[in-house]
C-alpha positions in Angstrom: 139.1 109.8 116.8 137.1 112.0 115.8 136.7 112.8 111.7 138.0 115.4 110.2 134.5 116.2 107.9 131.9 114.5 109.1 132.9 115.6 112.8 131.7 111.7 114.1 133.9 109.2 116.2 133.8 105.5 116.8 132.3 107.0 119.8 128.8 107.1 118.5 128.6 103.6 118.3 127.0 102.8 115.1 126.3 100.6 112.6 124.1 101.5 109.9 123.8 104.2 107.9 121.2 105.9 105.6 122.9 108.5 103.8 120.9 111.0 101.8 122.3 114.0 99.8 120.4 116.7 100.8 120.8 117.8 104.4 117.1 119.3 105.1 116.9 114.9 104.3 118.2 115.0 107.5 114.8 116.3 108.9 112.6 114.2 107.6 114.4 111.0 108.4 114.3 111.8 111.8 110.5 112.1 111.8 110.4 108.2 111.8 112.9 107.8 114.6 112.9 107.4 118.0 114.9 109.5 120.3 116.2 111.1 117.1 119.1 113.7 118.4 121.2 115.9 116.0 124.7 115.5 116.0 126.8 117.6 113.8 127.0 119.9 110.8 130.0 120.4 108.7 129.6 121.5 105.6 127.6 118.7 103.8 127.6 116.8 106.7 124.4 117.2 108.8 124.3 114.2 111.0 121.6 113.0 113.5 121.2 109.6 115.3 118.4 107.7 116.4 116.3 104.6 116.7 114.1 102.2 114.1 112.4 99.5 115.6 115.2 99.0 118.3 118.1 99.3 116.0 120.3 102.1 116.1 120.7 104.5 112.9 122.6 107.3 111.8 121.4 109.9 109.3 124.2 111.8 107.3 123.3 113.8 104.5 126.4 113.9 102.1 125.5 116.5 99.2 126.2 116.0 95.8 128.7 114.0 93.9 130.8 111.4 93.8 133.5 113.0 95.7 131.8 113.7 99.1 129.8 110.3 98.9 133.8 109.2 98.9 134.8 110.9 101.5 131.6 110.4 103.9 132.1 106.5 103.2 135.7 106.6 104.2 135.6 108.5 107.8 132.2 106.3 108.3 134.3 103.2 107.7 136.7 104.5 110.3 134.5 105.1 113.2 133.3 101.4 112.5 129.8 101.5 110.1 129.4 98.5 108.6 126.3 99.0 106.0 124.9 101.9 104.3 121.8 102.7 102.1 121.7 105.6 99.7 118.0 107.8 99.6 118.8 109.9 96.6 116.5 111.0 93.8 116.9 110.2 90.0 115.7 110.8 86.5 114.2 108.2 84.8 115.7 106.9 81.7 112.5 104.8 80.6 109.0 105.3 80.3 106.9 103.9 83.0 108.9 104.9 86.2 106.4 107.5 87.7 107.1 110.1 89.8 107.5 109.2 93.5 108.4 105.5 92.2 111.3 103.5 93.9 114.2 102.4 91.5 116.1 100.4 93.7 119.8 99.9 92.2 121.4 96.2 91.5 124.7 98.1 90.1 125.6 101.5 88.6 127.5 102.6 85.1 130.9 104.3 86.5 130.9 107.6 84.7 131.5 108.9 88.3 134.9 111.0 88.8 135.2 109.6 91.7 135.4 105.8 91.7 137.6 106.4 88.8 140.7 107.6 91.1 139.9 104.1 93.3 140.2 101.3 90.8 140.4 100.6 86.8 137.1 101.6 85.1 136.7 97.6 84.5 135.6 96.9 88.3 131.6 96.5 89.2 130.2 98.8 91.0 127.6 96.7 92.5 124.9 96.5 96.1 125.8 94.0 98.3 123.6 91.0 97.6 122.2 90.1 101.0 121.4 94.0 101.8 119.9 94.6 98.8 117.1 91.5 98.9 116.4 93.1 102.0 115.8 96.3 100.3 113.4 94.3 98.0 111.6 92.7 100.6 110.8 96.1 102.3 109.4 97.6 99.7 107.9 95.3 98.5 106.3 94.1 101.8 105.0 97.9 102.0 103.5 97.9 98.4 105.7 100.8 97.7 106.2 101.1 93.7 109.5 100.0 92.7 112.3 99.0 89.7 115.1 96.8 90.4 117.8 97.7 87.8 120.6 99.5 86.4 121.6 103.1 87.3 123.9 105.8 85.2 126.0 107.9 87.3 127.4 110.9 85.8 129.5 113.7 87.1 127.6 116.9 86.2 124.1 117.9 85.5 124.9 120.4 82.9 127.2 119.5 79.8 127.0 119.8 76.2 125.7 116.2 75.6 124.1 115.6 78.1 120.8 114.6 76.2 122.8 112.2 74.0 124.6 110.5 77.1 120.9 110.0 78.5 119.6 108.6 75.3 122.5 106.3 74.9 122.2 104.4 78.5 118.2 104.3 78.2 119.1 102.5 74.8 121.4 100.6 77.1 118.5 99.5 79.6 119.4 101.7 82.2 116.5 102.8 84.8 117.8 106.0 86.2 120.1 108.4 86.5 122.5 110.0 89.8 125.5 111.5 90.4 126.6 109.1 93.5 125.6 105.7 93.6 128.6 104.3 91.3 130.4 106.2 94.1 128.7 104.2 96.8 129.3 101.2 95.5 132.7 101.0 94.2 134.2 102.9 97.6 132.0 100.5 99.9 132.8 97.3 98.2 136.9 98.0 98.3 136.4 99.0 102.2 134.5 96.0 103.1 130.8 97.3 103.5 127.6 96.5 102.5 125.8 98.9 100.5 122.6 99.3 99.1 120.8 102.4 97.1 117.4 103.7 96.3 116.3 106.3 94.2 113.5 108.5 94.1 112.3 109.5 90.9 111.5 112.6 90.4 111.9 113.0 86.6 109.8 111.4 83.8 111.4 110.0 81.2 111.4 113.1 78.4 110.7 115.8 80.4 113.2 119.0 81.2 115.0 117.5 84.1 116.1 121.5 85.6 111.8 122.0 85.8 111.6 118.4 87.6 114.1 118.9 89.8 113.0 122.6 90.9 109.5 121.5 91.9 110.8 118.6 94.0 113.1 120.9 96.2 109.9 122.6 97.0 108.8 119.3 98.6 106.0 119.2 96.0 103.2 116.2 95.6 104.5 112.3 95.0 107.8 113.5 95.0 108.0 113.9 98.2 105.9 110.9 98.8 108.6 108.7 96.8 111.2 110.7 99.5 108.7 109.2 102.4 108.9 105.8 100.7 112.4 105.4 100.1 113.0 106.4 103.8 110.8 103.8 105.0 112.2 101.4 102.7 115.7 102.0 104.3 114.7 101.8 107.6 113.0 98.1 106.9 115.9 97.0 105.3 118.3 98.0 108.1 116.3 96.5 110.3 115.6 92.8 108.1 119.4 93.3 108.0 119.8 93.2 111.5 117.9 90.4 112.3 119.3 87.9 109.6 
C-alpha cells in the first residue's frame, strides 16, 4: 500500500533508512550510492533509493520537526524498514565541538511536541544500543571527529528564552541541540525499530545560531564537510549493521 505522505510502498523493498531533514540532503547522499534512482517528492518527502557496499538504502529527507520525523517513521514502519539513522545538524551546547564535528546521540532531552502526544514525558528517548556502536565504530574507524553524548530537542528556533533554555542544558551536560532526534527515538523505540542519530555541528558554542545556520545552507567550508562525514558515517553503520 502505498503511503499517503511519503508516496513509498512495501514495494520498494527496504530496510534501512538514512533520513535527513533537508531534501537538497537528498542529493548529496546519493553521490555515494550506487545505482542511486529518485523515487518521490511530496512535500518534505524527497525520496531516492540506492546501493552502499551491496546493501540496499533509502534516502528520505523529512524537513523540520518533530512532527514530520513522526510521521515519516510511521508510514516507513509500514512498508517494512526496520532501522533508521538521522543526518541532521546541531548547535553545540559546549565549547570544544568544532564546526563540521560529529555529535553522535546516546539519547535526547524530550522537549519535542511531538513525542509528547506518544507516551508520558517520563519514557527515554534513547538509540538503539547495537546500531549505535556501530555508529561509533564508523566513525571512528574513518577518524571522523566525533562526541558521543546527550542531545536537547526543542520545538522552535525562535522563542523568548530561548538563550536561557540553551544555557540551562549545557549546564546540564548536554552536547547539542535539534529539533527531531527526541522524535526519532521515542516514535522508533514504541514501533519496534532501531534508531540511531548524528549531528552535524554547525554552531559553536556562543555564537548567533541564525548567522551559523545561514552560512551552512550555502553549503559553506567544514560545514559541509561535517554533512560529508556524517553521511559516510551512516552508510558504514548500515552496513556493520548488516553484517552482524
Amino acid at each position: 500500500m502505498v503511503q499517503p505522505h511519503i508516496h513509498l510502498s512495501e514495494e520498494l523493498g527496504v530496510r534501512y533508512a538514512i533520513l535527513p531533514g533537508d531534501p537538497g540532503r537528498v542529493t548529496h547522499i546519493k553521490e555515494f550510492l550506487d545505482d542511486a534512482q529518485e523515487v518521490t517528492f511530496n512535500r518534505e518527502y524527497r525520496s531516492a533509493v540506492g546501493t552502499y557496499k551491496g546493501v540496499k538504502v533509502l534516502a528520505l529527507s523529512t524537513g523540520m520537526g518533530g512532527v514530520s520525523v513522526g510521521i515519516a517513521l510511521e508510514e516507513l514502519h509500514n512498508i517494512g524498514v526496520e532501522a533508521v539513522i538521522r543526518i541532521g545538524s546541531a548547535g553545540a551546547l559546549q565549547e570544544g565541538i568544532g564546526i563540521g564535528d560529529l555529535i553522535l546521540c546516546e539519547g535526547a532531552v524530550r522537549e519535542d511536541g511531538t513525542s509528547r502526544t506518544y507516551v508520558h514525558p517520563e519514557y527515554p528517548a534513547v538509540a538503539d544500543l547495537e546500531f549505535l556502536t556501530c555508529v561509533v565504530e564508523a566513525a571512528k574507524e574513518q577518524g571522523f571527529p566525533y562526541h558521543l553524548g546527550i542531545a536537547h530537542s526543542h520545538e522552535s528556533f525562535y522563542h523568548d528564552e530561548a538563550d536561557e533554555i540553551a544555557a540551562y542544558w549545557s549546564r546540564k551536560g548536554c552536547l547539542g541541540a535539534d529539533c527531531e532526534t527526541a522524535t526519532l527515538y521515542t516514535v522508533a523505540r514504541l514501533r519496534g525499530m532501531k534508531a540511531a542519530s548524528i549531528l552535524n555541528n554547525v554552531v559553536i558554542w556562543g555564537e548567533d545560531t541564525g548567522e551559523a545556520i545561514g552560512s551552512f545552507s550555502e553549503g559553506e567550508d567544514m560545514s559541509y564537510v561535517g554533512e560529508t562525514r556524517e553521511i559516510l558515517t551512516a552508510l558504514e553503520a548500515i552496513v556493520k549493521l548488516e553484517n552482524r
